[in-house]
C-alpha positions in Angstrom: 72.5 115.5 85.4 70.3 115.9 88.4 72.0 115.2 92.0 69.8 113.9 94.6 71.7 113.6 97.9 70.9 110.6 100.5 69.3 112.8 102.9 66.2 114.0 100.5 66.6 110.8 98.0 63.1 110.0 100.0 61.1 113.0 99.1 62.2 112.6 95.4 60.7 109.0 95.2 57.3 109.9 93.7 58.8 111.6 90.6 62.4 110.1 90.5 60.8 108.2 87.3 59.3 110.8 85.4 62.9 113.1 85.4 64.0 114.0 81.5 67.4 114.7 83.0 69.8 111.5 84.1 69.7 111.3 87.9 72.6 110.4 90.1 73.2 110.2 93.7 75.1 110.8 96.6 75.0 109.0 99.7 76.4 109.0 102.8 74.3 107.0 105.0 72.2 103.8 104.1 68.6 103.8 102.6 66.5 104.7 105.5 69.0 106.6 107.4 71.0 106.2 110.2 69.7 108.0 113.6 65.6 107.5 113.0 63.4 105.7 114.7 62.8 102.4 112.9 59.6 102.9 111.8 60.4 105.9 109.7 63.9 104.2 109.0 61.4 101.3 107.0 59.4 103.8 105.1 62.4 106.0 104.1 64.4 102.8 103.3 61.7 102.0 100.9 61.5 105.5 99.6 65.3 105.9 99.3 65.4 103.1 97.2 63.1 103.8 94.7 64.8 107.0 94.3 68.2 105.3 93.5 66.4 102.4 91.0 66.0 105.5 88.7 69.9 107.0 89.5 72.3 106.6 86.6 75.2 106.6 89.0 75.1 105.7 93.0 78.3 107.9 94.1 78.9 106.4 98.0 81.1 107.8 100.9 82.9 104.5 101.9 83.4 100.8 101.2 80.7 100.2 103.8 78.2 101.8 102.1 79.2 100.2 98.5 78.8 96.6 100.6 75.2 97.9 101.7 74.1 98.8 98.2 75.1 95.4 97.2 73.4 93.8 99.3 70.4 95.3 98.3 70.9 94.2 94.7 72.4 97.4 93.1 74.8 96.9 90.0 78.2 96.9 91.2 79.2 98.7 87.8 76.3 101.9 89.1 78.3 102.5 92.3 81.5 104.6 93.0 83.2 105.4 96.2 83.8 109.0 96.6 85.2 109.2 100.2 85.5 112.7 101.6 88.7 114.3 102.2 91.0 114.0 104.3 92.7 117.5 105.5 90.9 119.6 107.8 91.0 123.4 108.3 94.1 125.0 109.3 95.0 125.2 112.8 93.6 128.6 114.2 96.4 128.9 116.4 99.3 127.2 118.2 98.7 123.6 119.3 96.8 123.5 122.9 98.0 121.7 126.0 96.1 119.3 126.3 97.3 116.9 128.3 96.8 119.4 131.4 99.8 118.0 133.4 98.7 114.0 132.7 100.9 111.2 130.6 98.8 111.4 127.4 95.6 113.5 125.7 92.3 111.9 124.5 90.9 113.2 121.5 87.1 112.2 121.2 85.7 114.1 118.3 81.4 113.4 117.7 78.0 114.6 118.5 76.4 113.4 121.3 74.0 111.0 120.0 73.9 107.2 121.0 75.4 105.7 118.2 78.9 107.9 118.9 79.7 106.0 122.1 81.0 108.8 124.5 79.1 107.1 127.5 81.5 104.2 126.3 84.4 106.5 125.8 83.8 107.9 129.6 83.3 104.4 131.1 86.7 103.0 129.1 88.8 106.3 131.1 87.3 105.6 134.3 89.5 102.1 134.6 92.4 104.2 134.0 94.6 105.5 136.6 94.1 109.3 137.5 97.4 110.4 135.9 96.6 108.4 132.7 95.2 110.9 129.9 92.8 114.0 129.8 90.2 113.4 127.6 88.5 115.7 125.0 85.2 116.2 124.0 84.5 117.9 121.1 81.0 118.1 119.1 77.3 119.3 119.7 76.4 118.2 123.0 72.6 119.2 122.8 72.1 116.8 119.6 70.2 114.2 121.6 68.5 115.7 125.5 68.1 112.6 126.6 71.6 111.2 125.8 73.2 114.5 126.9 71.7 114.4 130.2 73.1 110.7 130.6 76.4 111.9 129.5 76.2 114.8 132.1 75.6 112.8 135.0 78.2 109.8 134.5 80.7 113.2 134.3 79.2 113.8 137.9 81.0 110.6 139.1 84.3 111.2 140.9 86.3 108.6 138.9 86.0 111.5 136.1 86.7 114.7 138.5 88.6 116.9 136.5 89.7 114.5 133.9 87.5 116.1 131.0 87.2 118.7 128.9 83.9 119.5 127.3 84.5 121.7 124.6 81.3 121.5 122.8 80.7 122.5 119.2 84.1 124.4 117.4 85.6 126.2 114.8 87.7 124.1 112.1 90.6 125.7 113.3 90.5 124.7 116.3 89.6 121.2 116.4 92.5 121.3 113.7 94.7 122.5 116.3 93.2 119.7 119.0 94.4 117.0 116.2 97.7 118.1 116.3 98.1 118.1 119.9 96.6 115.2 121.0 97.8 111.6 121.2 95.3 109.2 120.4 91.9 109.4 118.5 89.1 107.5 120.3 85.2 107.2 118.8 83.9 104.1 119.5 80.7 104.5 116.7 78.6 101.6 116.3 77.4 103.3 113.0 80.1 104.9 111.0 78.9 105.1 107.4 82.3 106.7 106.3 83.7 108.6 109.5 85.0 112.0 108.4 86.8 112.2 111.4 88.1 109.5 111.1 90.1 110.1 108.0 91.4 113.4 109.8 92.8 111.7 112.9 94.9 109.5 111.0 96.0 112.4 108.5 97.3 114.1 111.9 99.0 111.0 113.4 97.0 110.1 115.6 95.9 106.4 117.0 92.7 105.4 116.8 90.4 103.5 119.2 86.9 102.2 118.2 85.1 99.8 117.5 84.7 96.7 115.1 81.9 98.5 113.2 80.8 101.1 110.9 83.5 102.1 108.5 86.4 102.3 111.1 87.7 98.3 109.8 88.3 99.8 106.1 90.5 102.5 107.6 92.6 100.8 109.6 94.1 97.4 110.2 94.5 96.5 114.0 97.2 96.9 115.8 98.9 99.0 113.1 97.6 102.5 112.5 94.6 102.1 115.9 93.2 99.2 117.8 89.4 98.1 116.6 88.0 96.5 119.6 84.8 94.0 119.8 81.7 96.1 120.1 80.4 96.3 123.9 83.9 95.1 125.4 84.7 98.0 127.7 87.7 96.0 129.5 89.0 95.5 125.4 88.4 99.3 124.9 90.0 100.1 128.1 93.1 98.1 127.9 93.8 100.0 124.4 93.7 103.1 125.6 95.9 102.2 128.4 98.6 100.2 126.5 99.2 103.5 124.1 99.5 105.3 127.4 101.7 103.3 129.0 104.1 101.8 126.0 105.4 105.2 124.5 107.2 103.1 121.6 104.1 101.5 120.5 102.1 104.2 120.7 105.2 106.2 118.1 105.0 103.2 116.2 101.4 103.1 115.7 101.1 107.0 115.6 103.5 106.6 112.3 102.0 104.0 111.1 98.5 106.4 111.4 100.1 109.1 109.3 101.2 106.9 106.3 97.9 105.5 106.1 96.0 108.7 106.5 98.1 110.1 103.6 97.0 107.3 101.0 93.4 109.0 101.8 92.0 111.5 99.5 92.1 115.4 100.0 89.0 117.5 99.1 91.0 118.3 96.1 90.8 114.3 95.1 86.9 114.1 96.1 85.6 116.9 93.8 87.6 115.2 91.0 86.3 112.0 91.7 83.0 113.9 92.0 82.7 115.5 88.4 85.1 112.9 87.2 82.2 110.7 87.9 79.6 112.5 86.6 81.1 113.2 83.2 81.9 109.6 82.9 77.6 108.7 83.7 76.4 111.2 81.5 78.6 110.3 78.5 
């Protein structure tokens, strides 16, 4: 078989019918893309879809994106989830401080790109008290000029002085190590097709804070393994953060709660079975 994944389905459209070999696909993002500009996200949508009319088997990262197909009118019985894993590198070393002499550590793990929320993430800390948490950024924070520079100057504002780490992009290992330090997970995405991230926070105990949106729903259920706030309520988003801060037993409880759940979640191991399970099973 011939494996087309989502981000080149497009450029395949024009001979997607002609193929003598059984095309299948793997996406992990919706027809037309998630982080375009809306008219290419319309012509690539149109072009992603032709591609898949012609695929044999639609493998898909996450519930979210099975729902999406669906509403497009795919065959339930072409699409399989194949969710990533779950385990992350080793830690490269001992486990960080990261608190840095505060009550609790942040994790925030995502490029900075609009969709990822850290403006959010910055405004939730500033309503916390200044002994609250240290908060850690970790991911490419040139993948979007314009967003990075709005990012840069609301770190400017005193309310933050001292209370974030920028760490930029880094090694498995490390951010490995960073999960197993910190005490809460926070991304609040408004477009998480599956949320890689996601699956590794919870693997490593930890909380998570986001919002109701993307993929994060299918991962946890609120108030047991993370709080999914309303998208846009800052106070909500706020007010999470600070109840795992201040309410130690909660935050155990939920942290447990995290870990169980995150083991249910497949390894790489599990995903490249499911992968060529799949596979075999289409081209039989």
């Amino acid at each position: 078989m011939v494996v087309v994944d989502s981000i080149v389905a497009a450029f395949l459209a024009p001979w997607a019918r002609g193929l003598d070999t059984p095309l299948a696909a793997m996406l992990h993002q919706v027809p037309g893309g998630i982080d375009h500009a809306p008219l290419r996200s319309r012509v690539q949508a149109r072009l992603d879809e032709r591609t898949y009319r012609h695929a044999r088997l639609l493998m898909v990262a996450s519930e979210t994106l099975a729902d999406d197909l669906k509403t497009r009118d795919f065959a339930p019985e072409r699409i399989r989830v194949v969710a990533p894993g779950r385990d992350p590198a080793r830690p490269g070393g001992p486990p960080p401080d990261l608190r840095a002499g505060r009550r609790s550590a942040f994790l925030c793990v995502g490029n900075w790109i609009p969709r990822k929320g850290i403006l959010d993430v910055l405004d939730a800390l500033a309503r916390l008290p200044l002994d609250a948490a240290t908060l850690h950024l970790v991911g490419d924070d040139r993948a979007d000029r314009r967003y990075a520079d709005s990012v840069r100057a609301r770190l400017r504002d005193p309310a933050l002085a001292n209370r974030v780490v920028v760490h930029g992009p880094r090694p498995a290992g490390e951010v490995a190590a960073m999960y197993a330090a910190a005490d809460v997970f926070v991304l609040p995405s408004t477009k998480e097709p599956y949320g890689t991230v996601l699956g590794e926070a919870l693997a490593a105990g930890l909380p998570l804070v986001g919002w109701d949106a993307g993929n994060l729903p299918h991962l946890v259920t609120d108030g047991r393994e993370g709080v999914v706030v309303p998208v846009g309520d800052l106070d909500g988003l706020a007010s999470a953060l600070s109840r795992l801060v201040e309410d130690e037993d909660y935050r155990h409880a939920m942290a447990r709660a995290a870990r169980r759940r995150g083991q249910t979640l497949p390894t790489w191991d599990d995903t490249a079975r499911a992968f060529f399970d799949s596979l075999r099973d289409a081209s039989a």
